[in-house]
N, C-alpha and C positions, 0 to 999 in steps of 0.2 A: 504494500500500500504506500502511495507516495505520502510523503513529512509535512504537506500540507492538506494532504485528506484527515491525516491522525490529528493534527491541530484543529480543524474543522469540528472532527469528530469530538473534542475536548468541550471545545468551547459554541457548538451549535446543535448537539444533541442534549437531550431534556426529557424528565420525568413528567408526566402532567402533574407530579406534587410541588414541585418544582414552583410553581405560581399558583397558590392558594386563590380561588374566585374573587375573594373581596380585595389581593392585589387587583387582577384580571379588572375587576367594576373601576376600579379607583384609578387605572390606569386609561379606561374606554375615553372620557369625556367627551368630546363630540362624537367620536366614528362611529361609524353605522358598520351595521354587521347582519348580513344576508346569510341564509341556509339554503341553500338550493340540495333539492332530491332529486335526480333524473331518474324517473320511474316506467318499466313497462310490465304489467304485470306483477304486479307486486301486494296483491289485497291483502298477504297472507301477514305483510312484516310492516307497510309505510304507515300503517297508523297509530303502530307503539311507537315507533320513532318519532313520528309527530307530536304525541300526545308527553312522551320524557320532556323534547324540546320547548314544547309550552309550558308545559308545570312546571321544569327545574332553571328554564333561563330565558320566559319571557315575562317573567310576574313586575311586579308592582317595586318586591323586595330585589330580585335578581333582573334586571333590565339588560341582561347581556346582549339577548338577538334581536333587533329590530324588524325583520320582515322573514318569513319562512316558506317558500314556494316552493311546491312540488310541479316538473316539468313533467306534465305525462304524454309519455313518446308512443299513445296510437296502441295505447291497453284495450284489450277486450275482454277484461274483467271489471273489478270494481273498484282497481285503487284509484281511480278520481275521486268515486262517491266515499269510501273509505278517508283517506287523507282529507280530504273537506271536511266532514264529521268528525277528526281529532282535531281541526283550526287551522288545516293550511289553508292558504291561495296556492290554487291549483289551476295551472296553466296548460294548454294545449301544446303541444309543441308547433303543430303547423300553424295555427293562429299568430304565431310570431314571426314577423318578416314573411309576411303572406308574398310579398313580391318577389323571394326567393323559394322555390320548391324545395321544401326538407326531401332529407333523402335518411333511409335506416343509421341508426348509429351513437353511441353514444355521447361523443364527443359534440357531435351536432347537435344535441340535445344541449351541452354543459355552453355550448357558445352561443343559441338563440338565450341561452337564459341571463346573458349578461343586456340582453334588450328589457328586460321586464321586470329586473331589481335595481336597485338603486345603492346598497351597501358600498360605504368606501372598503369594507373588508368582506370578501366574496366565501363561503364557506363550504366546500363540496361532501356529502354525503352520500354512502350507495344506499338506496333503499330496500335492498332487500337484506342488509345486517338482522338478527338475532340477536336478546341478550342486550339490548341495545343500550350504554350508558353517555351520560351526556358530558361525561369525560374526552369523547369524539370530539364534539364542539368546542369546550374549551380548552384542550389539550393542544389543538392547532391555532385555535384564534389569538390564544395569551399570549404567545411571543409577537405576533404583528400588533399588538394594543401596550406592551410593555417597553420593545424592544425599536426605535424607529430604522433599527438598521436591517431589521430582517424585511424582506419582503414576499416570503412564499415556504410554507411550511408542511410539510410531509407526516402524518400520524406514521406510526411504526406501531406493533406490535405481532402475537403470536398467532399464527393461524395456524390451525387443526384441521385434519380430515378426517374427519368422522372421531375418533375417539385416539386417533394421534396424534400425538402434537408436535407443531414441527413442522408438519408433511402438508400444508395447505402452500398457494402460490407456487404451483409448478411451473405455471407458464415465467413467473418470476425466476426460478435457478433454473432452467432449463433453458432460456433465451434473454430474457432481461438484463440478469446480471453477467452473464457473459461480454454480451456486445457495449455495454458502461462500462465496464474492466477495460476491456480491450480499442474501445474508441472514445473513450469517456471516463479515463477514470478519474477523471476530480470527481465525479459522481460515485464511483464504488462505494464512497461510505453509505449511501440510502441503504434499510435495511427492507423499507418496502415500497421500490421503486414504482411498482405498478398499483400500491395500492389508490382507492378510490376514496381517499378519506385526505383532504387536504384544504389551504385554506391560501387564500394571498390577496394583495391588495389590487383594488379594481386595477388604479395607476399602471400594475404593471398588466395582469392579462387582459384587457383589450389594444396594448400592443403585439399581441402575439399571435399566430395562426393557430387553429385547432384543428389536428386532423379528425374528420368525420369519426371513425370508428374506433375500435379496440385501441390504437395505436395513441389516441387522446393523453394517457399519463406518462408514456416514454417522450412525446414529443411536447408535453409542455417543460419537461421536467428541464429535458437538455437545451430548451430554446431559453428560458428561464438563466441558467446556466449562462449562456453565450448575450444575453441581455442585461443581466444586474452582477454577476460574479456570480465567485461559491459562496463568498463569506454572508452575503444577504439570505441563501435557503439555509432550512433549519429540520432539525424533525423534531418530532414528541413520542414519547412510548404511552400507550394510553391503553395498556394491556392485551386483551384478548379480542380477536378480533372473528364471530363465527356467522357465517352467511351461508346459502346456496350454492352447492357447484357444480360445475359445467363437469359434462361429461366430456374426454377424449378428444372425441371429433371436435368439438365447439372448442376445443383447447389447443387445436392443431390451427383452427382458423384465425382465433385470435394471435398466436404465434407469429401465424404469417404477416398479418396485421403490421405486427408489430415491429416484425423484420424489416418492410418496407418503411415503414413510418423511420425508422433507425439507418436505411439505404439512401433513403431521399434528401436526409440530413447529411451524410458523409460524401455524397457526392446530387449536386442540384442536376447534375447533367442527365447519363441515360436511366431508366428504369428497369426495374427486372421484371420479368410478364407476371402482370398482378392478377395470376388466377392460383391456385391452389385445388390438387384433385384428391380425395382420399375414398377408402374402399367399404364397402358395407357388404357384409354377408346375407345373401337372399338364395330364394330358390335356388338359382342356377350359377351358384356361387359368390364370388365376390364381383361384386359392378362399383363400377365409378361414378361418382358424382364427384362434379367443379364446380367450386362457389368464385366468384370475386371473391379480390382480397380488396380492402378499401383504398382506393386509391385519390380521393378528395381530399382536399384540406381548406376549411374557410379561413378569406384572409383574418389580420389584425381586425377587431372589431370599429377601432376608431377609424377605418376605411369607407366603414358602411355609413351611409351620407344620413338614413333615419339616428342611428345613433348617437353620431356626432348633432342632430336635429335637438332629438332628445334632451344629450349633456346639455345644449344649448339654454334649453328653456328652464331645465333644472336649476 
């Protein structure tokens, strides 16, 4: 590990004990601090998350989060009706930048919703976490409300698969941290480069592109990186972290996602063929199916002219 990742590591990783809430409140004074949930399908988990978020840090006594929006990305269950009934604002995702066609993806989801919060501190959440404590929230917001130097901070903690622990984030040691080691390593120190739980200040991601899909938390992490330094990103450890998972297949595609998202960045020039084939066993053996792998990215958001509209009258 390079002598300035270890230094990094000294002095920019963090316990969420680390800042007690009533520093966190005492240090907020004006900033606004947004929760965004990009949700699809998710009845089963976005409305304890909502409902922790409101009781434990939107009260009267705990004023931490000012605006809570779930982005539901084209659900055909009930976590709109769901998340409503614990007190979010719940947002469409197509209904936002109707003049641009959404297209699948999560990333796409995380950048229309910088159209429809207004938070100086932007807070990302996966909505289908378990177990859910509001140590998420403020385990990544307290260093951007404490600290004016950090600008973009990373939860960390343990993920489990099924009843091991340890063994959760394959797509993270199997390709994430490889290709950060190896083209990236001021980044090697993140411990959950790919996780979906992170938080930064508007200022900086609406200057930055978001790629559409899977590939959203590799390419903010390292454009972040190449835009503010290392010494501005941060993480927090904010324990245990246990959600839904993808089987296999779905974990070979996001992979590939990601490889590209990681390809595009080390060279702007040619591309690798963004499709990916894998095999399913059926009747008459194994057959192929080819997905795309995502190959969109929306620009910086302060490009898009409604936005910049927006900031304006704000």
């Amino acid at each position: 590990m390079l002598e300035e990742v270890e230094r990094w590591l000294a002095r920019r990783s963090w316990s969420v004990a680390d800042r007690p809430l009533e520093r966190i409140l005492a240090a907020k004074r004006g900033t606004t601090v947004s929760v965004v949930l990009p949700a699809l399908n998710e009845e089963a988990t976005v409305g304890a998350i909502v409902s922790v978020i409101r009781r434990e840090l939107m009260t009267e006594a705990v004023p931490l989060v000012d605006e809570l929006v779930v982005i539901d990305s084209g659900s055909t269950d009930r976590t709109a009706e769901v998340a409503a009934a614990a007190g979010a604002r719940v947002v469409a995702r197509d209904a936002i930048l109707p003049r641009i066609p959404a297209v699948p993806g999560k990333g796409e989801v995380l950048w229309r919703s910088l159209m429809v919060t207004g938070g100086d501190v932007v807070c990302f959440v996966d909505a289908d976490l378990r177990d859910f404590s509001a140590d998420f929230v403020t385990g990544i917001v307290g260093p951007l409300l404490t600290d004016p130097d950090v600008d973009f901070v990373k939860a960390m903690y343990d993920r489990p698969l099924g009843d091991a622990p340890g063994q959760g984030g394959r797509v993270t040691e199997l390709v994430a941290r490889p290709l950060l080691n190896l083209h990236w390593p001021r980044l090697a120190g993140f411990v959950q480069p790919l996780g979906g739980e992170y938080a930064a200040r508007r200022s900086l991601l609406e200057r930055l592109p978001f790629p559409v899909g899977y590939g959203v938390e590799l390419g903010l992490l390292v454009d972040a990186l190449h835009t503010v330094g290392l010494d501005a990103l941060a993480q927090v450890d904010v324990g245990v972290r246990k959600h839904r998972h993808q089987d296999g297949q779905a974990l070979g595609r996001m992979a590939a996602a990601i490889y590209r998202t990681a390809q595009l960045r080390l060279s702007r020039g040619h591309l690798v063929r963004p499709l990916l084939t894998q095999f399913e066993r059926g009747e008459d053996g194994f057959a192929p199916h080819t997905y795309p792998v995502d190959t969109e990215e929306r620009p910086p958001m302060t490009e898009i002219a409604e936005y910049a509209e927006r900031r304006r009258v704000a």
